[in-house]
C-alpha positions, -999 to +999 in steps of 0.1 A: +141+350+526+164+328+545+167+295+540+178+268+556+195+237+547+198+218+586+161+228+590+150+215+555+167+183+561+153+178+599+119+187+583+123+158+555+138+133+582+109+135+604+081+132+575+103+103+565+103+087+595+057+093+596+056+078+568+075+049+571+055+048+607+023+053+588+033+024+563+040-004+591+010+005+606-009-003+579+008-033+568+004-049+602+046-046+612+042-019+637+022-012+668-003+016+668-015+033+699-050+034+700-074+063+713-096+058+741-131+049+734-148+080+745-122+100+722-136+083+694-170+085+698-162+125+699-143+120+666-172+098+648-199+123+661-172+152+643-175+138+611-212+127+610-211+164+620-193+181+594-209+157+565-248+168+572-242+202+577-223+197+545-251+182+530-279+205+544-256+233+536-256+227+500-294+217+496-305+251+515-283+270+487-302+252+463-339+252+479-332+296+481-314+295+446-320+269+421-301+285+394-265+271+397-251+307+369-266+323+398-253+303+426-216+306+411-222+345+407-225+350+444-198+328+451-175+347+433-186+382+445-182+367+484-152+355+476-140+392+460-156+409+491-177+430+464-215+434+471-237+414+449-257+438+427-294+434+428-315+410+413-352+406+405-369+375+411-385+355+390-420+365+401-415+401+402-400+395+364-434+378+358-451+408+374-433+435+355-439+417+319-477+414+330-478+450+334-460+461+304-486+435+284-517+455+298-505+485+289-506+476+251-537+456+253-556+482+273-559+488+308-597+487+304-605+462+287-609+425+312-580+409+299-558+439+306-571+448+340-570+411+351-531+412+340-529+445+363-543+425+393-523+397+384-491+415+378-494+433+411-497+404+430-468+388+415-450+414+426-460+414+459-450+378+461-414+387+444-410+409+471-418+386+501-395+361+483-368+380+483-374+391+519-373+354+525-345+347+511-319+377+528-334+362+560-328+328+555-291+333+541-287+355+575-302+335+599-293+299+589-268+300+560-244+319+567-242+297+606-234+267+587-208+286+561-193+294+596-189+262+612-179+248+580-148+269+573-138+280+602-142+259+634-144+226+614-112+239+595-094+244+632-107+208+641-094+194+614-057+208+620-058+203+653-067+163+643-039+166+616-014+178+643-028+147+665-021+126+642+014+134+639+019+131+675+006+101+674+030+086+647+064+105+664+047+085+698+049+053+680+081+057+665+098+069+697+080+036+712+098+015+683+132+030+689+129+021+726+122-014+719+149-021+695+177-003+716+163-024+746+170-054+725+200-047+709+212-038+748+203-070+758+219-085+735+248-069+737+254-075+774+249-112+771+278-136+785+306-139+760+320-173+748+346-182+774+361-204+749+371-170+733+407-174+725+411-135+724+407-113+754+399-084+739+362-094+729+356-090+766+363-052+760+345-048+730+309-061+747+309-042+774+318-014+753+288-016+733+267-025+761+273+008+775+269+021+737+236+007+734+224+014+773+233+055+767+210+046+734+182+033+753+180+065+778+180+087+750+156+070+734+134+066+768+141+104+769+123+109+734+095+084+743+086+109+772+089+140+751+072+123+721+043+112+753+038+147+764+033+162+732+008+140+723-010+142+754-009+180+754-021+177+719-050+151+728-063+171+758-069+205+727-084+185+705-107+165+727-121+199+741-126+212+703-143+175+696-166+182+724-174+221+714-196+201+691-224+199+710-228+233+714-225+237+675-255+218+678-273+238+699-263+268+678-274+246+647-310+241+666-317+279+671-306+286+632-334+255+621-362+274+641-352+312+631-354+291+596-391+276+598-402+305+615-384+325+586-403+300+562-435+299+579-440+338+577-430+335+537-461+311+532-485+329+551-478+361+536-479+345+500-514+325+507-529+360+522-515+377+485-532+349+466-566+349+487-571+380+485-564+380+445-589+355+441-615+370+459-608+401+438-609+381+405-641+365+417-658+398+416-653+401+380-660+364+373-689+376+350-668+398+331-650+367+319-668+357+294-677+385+281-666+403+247-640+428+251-657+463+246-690+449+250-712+469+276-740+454+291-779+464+290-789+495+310-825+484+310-821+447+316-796+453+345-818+476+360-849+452+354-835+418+365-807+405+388-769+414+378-743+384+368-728+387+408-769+382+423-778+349+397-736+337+411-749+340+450-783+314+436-783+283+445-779+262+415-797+235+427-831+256+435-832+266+399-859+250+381-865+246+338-889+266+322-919+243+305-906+247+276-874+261+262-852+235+273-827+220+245-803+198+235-769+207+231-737+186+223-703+195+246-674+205+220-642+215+246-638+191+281-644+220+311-635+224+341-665+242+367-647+268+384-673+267+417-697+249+430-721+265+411-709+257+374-708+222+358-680+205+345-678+191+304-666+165+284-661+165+248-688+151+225-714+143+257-749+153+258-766+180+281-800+202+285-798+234+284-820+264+291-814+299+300-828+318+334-840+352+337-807+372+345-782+352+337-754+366+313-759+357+280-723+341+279-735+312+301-768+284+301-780+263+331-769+227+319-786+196+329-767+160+333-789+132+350-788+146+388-761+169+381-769+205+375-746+241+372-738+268+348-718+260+318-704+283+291-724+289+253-687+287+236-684+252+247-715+244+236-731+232+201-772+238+203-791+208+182-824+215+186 
């Protein structure tokens, strides 16, 4: 490796010289050229930028993976260029333990076959989460990773560089002015009262000294000027390369809703379609597990399903058989067609031909609906 002493010291002369630039600058002793108006706008509209897709960046990451073990797990296996092995979601978990617990408790009995329903559905929704997320990391992460390390990184280098033209322009500009005055000075009108001759000699010496001083100074001030003005034209176009970042940015946010949008429709048709599965064996609810209903009364009266398509409200009490019966649990109706409970209130009861003998027609003032017997304590 070579190594070289004249370059090391030229390279520590010229940061010295920034930041002893950089330090009068702030301290008010030295004059700082300033950027055109339109170059800063470019500039502030860079950093607002860079600190939102930051920001929107880092809460996507989040909203797709809440679990920051996770989050750093990925982050190392990108950064080790090794594919991330596979990982179940949360709801196909749920799914896979609801189906392990209906094997033990019985795949025909209502509790187990609701968890099989229940399990599969989970599953279904695991899977169009994850299907969500690969998407989503495709089609509007990974865009923003992108900017963010790799054409904000060359905008910020190219800004960097700027800004050391920038501080070499001023310094050149400094030089200039002290060599102009120093010249000045120095080619002044001597004393003629001078009693020695040679003094005449010795200032225009050093007026030419100090004028060869200002030309190659002048002659670093242009250098110094085109350097930074090369070096302002590349980063003014990069600066203005943002606006088509933001159109880029624009097409990611829709492939992202649209991404999102199919995610919540697919779930809602999953659960919809669950409930109105677990609605057909509402009935079975209730119901004692290995308990089997009446051949004879099912074929002689209407099933649990029929009474559940009644209206309620057309239902009328018997002329007798009506009682009293005290509310032990709060409930919640599941329909329109059941009533909801609270603890320790008062409600008649009475049964109606047909109606599973898990449930009673209950009575509050004008309210009227199916409650359930096990919340119930009969008085009279």
């Amino acid at each position: 490796m070579d190594f070289s002493v004249k370059k090391l010291a030229s390279d520590a002369g010229v940061f010295f010289s920034r930041a002893v630039q950089f330090t009068q600058e702030n301290l008010g002793q030295a004059e700082k050229t300033e950027l055109d108006a339109h170059f800063e706008n470019l500039l502030a509209r860079a950093d607002c930028t860079k600190n939102w897709t930051e920001k929107i960046f880092k809460q996507t990451e989040y909203l797709l993976q809440p679990n920051p073990s996770a989050r750093i797990e990925e982050f190392l296996y990108e950064k080790l260029d090794r594919k991330l092995p596979s990982r179940p979601t949360n709801a196909e978990l749920l799914g896979h333990y609801m189906l392990e617990a209906a094997k033990d408790f019985g795949p025909g009995t209502p509790y187990g076959s609701t968890l099989i329903k229940v399990g599969e559905c989970q599953q279904r929704l695991g899977g169009a989460e994850r299907e969500f997320l690969q998407t989503s990391a495709i089609s509007f992460l990974t865009p923003l990773r992108n900017f963010l390390e790799g054409d904000w990184r060359t905008i910020s280098k190219e800004r960097r560089l700027l800004e050391n033209r920038r501080l070499d322009l001023d310094a050149c500009k400094a030089r200039v002015k002290k060599a102009k005055a120093a010249e000045t000075k120095a080619a002044a009108v001597p004393d003629f009262q001078e009693t020695r001759p040679r003094n005449y000699v010795l200032s225009a010496s050093a007026s030419a000294l100090w004028t060869e001083e200002v030309d190659k100074a002048e002659h670093e001030l242009r250098v110094a000027q085109t350097e930074f003005d090369r070096q302002a034209e590349v980063t003014r176009l990069l600066l203005e390369g943002i606006s088509s970042t933001h159109v880029n940015h624009l097409r990611c946010l829709h492939e992202f809703v649209e991404a999102q949008t199919a995610y919540y429709n697919q779930c809602h048709r999953v659960m919809q379609d669950l409930h109105q599965e677990l609605g057909r064996f509402s009935s079975s609810f209730g119901r004692n597990p290995g308990s089997t209903p009446d051949p004879v009364a099912c074929a002689s009266s209407p099933t649990a399903s029929e009474t559940d398509v009644l209206q309620i409200e057309e239902v009328q009490p018997p002329a007798s058989g009506t009682r009293k019966a005290k509310v032990l649990y709060d409930y919640d109706a599941a329909d329109t067609s059941e009533m909801s409970l609270l603890a320790d209130e008062l409600i008649t009861v009475y049964t109606v031909p047909g109606m599973d003998s898990d449930w009673l027609v209950g009575e509050r003032g004008n309210q009227k609906g199916k409650v359930p017997v096990t919340y119930l304590e009969l008085l009279s």
